[in-house]
VOMI-983726 format. One record per residue: residue in three letters; y, z, x of N, C-alpha, C in turn. Coordinates in nm, 4 decimals, decimal comma. Example, Ala and Ser with C-alpha at 12.3 -4.5 7.8 and 13.67 -1.06 7.14 Angstrom:
# residues 2
(node 'ALA' (-0,5690 0,7800 1,3190) (-0,4500 0,7800 1,2300) (-0,3300 0,7800 1,3200)),
(node 'SER' (-0,2250 0,7080 1,2850) (-0,1060 0,7140 1,3670) (0,0030 0,7870 1,2900)),
# end
This chain:
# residues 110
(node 'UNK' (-0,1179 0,0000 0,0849) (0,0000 0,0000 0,0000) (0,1241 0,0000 0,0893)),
(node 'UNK' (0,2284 -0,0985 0,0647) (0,3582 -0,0748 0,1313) (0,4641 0,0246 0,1503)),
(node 'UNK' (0,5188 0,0375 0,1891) (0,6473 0,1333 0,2159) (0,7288 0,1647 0,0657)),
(node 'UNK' (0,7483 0,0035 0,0559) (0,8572 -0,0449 -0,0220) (0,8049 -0,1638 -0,0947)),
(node 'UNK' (0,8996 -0,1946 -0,2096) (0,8845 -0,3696 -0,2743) (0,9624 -0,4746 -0,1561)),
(node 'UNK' (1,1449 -0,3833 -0,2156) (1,2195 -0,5247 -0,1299) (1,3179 -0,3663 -0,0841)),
(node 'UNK' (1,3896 -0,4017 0,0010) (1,5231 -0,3657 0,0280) (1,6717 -0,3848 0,0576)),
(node 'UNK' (1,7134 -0,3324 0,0214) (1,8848 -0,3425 0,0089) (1,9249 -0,2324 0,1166)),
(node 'UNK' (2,0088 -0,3226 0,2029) (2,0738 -0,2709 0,3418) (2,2200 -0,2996 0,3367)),
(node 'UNK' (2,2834 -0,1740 0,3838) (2,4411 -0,2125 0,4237) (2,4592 -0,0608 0,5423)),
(node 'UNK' (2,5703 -0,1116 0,5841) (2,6854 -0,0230 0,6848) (2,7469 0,0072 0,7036)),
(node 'UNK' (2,8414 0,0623 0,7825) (2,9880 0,0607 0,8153) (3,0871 0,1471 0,6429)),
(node 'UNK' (3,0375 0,2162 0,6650) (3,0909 0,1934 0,4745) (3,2625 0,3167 0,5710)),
(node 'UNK' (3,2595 0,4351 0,6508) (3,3642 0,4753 0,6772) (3,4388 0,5344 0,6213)),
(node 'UNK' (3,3814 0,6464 0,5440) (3,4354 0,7102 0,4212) (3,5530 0,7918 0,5238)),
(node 'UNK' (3,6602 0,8162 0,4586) (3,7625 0,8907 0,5351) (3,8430 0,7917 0,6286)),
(node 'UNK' (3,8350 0,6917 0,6416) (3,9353 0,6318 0,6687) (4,0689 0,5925 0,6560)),
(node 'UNK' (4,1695 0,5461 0,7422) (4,2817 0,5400 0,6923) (4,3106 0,6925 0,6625)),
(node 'UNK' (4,3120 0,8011 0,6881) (4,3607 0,8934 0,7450) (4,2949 0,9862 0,5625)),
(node 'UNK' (4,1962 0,9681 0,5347) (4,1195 1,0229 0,4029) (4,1986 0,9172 0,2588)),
(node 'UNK' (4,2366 0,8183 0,3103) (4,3102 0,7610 0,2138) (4,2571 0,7460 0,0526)),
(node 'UNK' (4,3159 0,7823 -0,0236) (4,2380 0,7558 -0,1939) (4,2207 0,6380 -0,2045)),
(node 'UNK' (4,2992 0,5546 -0,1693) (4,2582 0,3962 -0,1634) (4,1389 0,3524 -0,1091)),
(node 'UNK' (4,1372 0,4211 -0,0299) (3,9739 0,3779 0,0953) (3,8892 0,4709 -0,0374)),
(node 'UNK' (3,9011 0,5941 -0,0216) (3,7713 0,6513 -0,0820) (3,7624 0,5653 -0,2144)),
(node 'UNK' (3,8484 0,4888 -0,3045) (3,7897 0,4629 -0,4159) (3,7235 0,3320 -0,3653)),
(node 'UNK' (3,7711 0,2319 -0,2814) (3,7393 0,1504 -0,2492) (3,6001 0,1479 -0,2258)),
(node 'UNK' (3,5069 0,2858 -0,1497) (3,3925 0,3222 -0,0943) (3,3060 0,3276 -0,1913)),
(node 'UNK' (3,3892 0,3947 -0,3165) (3,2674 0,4556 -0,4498) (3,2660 0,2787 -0,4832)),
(node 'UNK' (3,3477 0,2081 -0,5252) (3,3321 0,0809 -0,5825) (3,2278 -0,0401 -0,4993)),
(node 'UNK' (3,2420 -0,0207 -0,4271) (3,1540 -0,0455 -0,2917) (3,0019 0,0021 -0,3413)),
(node 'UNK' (2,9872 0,0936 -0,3461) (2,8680 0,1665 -0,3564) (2,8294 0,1294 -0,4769)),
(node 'UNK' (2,9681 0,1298 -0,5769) (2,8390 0,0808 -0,7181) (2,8228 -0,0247 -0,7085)),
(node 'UNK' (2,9009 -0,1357 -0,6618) (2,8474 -0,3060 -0,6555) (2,7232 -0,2917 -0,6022)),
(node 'UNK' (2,7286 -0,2289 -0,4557) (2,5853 -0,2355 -0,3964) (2,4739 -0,2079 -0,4980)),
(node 'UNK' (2,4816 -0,0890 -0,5767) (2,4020 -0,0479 -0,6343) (2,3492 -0,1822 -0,7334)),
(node 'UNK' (2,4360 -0,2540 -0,8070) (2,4246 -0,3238 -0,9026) (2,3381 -0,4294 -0,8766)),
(node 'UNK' (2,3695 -0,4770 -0,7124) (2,3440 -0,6011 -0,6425) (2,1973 -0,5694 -0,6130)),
(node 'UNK' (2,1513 -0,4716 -0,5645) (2,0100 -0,3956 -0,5593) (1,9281 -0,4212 -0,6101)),
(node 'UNK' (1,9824 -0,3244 -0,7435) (1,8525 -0,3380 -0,8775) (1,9247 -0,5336 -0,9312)),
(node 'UNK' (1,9587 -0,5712 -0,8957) (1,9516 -0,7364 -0,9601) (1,8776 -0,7897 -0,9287)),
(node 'UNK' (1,8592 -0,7251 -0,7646) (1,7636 -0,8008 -0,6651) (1,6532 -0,7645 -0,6714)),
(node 'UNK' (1,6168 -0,6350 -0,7891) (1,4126 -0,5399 -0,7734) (1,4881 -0,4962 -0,6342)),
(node 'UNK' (1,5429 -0,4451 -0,5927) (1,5073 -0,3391 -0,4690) (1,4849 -0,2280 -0,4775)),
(node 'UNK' (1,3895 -0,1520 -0,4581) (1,3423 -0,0085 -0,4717) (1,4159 0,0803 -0,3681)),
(node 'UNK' (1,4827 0,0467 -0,2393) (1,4690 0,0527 -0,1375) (1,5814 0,0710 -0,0782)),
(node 'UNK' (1,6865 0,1635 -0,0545) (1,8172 0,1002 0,0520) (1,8021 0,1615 0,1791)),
(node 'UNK' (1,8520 0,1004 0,2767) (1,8807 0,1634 0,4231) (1,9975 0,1520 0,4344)),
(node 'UNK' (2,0718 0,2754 0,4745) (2,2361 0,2700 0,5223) (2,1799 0,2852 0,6742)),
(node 'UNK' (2,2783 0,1693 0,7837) (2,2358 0,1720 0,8806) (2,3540 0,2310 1,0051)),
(node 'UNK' (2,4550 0,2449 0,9850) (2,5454 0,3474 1,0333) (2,6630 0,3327 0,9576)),
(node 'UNK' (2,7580 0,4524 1,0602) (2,8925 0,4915 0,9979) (2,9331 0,5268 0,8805)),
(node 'UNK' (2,8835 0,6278 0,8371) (2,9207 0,6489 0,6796) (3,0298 0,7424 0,6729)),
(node 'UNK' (3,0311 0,8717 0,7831) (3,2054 0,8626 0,7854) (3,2865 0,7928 0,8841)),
(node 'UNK' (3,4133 0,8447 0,8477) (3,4935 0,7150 0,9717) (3,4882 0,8655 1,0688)),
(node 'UNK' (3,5986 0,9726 1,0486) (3,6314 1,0615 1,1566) (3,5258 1,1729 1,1707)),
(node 'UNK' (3,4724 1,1410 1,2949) (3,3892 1,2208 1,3888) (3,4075 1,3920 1,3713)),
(node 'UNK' (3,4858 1,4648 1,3940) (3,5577 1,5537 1,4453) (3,5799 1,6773 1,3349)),
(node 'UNK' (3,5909 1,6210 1,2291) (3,6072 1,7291 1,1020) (3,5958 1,6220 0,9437)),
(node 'UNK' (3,5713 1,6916 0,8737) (3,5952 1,5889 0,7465) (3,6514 1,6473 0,6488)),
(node 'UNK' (3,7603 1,5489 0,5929) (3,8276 1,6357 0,4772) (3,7321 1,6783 0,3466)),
(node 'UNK' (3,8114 1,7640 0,2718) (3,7368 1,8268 0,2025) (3,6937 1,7076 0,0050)),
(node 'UNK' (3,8193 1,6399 0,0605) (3,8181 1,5370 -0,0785) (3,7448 1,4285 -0,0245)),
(node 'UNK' (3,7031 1,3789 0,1202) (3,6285 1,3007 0,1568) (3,4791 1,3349 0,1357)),
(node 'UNK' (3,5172 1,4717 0,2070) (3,3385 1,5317 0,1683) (3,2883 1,5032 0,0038)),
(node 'UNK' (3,3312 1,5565 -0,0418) (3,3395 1,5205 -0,2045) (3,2777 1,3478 -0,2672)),
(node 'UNK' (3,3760 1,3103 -0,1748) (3,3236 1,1603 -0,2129) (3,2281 1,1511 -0,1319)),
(node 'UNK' (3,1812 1,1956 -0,0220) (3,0374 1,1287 0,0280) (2,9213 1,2115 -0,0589)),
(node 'UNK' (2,9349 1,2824 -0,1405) (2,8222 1,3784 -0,1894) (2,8414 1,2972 -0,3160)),
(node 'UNK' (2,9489 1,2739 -0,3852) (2,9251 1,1596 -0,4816) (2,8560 1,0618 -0,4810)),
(node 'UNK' (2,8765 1,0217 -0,3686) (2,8334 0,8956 -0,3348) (2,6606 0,8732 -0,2826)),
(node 'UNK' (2,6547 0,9724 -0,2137) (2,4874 0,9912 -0,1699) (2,4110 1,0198 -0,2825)),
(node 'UNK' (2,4474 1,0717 -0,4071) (2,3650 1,0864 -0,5066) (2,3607 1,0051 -0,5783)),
(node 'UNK' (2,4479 0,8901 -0,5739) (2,4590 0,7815 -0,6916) (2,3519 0,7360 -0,6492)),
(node 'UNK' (2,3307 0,7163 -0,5497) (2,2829 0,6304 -0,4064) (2,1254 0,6704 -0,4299)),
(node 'UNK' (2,1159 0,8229 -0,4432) (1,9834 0,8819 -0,4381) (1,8909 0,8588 -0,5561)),
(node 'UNK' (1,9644 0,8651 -0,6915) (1,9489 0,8109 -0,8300) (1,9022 0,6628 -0,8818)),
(node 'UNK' (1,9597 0,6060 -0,8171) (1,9579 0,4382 -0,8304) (1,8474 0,4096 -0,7279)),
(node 'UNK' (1,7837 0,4336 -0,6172) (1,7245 0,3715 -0,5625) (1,5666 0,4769 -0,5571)),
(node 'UNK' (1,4641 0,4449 -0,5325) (1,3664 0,5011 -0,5129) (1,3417 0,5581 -0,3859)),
(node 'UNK' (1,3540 0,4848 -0,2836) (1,3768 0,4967 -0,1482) (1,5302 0,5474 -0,0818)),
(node 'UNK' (1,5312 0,5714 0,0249) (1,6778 0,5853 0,0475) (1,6493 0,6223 0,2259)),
(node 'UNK' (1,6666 0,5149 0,3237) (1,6325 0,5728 0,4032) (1,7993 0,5397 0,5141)),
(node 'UNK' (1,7838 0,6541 0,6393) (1,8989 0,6463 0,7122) (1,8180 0,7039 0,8392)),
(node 'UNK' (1,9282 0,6932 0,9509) (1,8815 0,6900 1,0789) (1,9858 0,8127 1,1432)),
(node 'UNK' (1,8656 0,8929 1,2211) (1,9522 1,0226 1,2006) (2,1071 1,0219 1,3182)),
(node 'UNK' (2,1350 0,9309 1,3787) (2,2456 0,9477 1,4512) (2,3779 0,8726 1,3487)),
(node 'UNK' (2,3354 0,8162 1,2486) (2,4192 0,8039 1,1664) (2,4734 0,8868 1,0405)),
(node 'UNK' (2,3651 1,0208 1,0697) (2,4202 1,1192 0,9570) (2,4412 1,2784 1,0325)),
(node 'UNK' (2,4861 1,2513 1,1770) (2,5018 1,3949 1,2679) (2,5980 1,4380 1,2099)),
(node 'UNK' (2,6778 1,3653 1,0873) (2,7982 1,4882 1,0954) (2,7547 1,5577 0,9526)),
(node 'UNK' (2,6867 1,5215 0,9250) (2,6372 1,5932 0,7822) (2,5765 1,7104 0,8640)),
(node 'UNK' (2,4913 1,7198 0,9196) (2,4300 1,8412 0,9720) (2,5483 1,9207 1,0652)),
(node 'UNK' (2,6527 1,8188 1,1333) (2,7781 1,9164 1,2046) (2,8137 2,0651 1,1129)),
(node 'UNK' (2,8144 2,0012 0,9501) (2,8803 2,0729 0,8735) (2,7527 2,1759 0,7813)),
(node 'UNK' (2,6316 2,1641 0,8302) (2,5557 2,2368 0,7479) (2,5356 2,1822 0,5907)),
(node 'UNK' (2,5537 2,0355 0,5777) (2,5449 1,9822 0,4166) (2,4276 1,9221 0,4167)),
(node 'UNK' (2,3866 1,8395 0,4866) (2,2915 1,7197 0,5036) (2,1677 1,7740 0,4010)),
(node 'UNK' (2,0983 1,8942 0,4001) (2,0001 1,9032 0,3076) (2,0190 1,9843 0,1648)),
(node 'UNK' (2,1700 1,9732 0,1474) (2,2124 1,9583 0,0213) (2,2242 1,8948 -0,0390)),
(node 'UNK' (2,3042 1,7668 0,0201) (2,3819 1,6341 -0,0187) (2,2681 1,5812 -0,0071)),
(node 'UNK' (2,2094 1,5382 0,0005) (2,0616 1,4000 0,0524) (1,9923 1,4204 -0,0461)),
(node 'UNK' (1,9302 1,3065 -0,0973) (1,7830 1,3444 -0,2183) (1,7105 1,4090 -0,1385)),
(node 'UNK' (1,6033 1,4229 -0,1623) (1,4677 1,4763 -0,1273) (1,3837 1,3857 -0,0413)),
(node 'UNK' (1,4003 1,3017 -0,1284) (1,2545 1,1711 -0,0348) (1,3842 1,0832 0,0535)),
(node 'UNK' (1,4575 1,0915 0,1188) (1,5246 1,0695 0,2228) (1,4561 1,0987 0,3512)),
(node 'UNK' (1,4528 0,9273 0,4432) (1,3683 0,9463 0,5045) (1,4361 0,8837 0,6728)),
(node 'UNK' (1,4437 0,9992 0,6965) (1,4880 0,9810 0,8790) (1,4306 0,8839 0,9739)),
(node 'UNK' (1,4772 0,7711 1,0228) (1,3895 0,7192 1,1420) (1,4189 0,7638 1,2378)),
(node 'UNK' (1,3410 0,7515 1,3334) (1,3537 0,7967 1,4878) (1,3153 0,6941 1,5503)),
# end
């Protein structure tokens, strides 16, 4: 039996950019639901985010955080799969969220 059916991949998404801008963050959620839409159009069971999901390294605002926990659950809901690569989610664990925010069957490569 396979992993997966099909999958749906994207990147760079950079939440907190532009200095936590509301423009960027709505831009990100809208982003995320097209993806989502484009997905299930396509039967994908499956997404991989393959880096950068925040932009700033260093600290994250608190209305950014917000939107990435929005956003990881839309994310977690809509897809069956959900996999990421763990140097692209170090700052979730910087902050002690990562096994809050994340579904369950979220699956780390190494």
């Amino acid at each position: 039996m396979s992993l997966f059916k099909k999958v749906a991949a994207f990147t760079d998404l950079h939440v907190g950019l532009k200095g936590n801008s509301q423009l960027h963050l709505q831009d990100c959620e809208e982003f995320v639901d097209w993806f989502i839409e484009k997905a299930k159009d396509a039967g994908c069971d499956t997404g991989i985010f393959l880096g950068d999901w925040h932009h700033q390294r260093n600290s994250i605002n608190l209305i950014t955080l917000d939107t990435s926990v929005r956003l990881l659950e839309k994310l977690g809901k809509a897809l069956t799969n959900l996999f990421g690569f763990p140097a692209t989610m170090i700052y979730f664990l910087e902050i002690n969220v990562m096994y809050i925010v994340l579904p369950s069957d979220v699956i780390f490569l190494e």
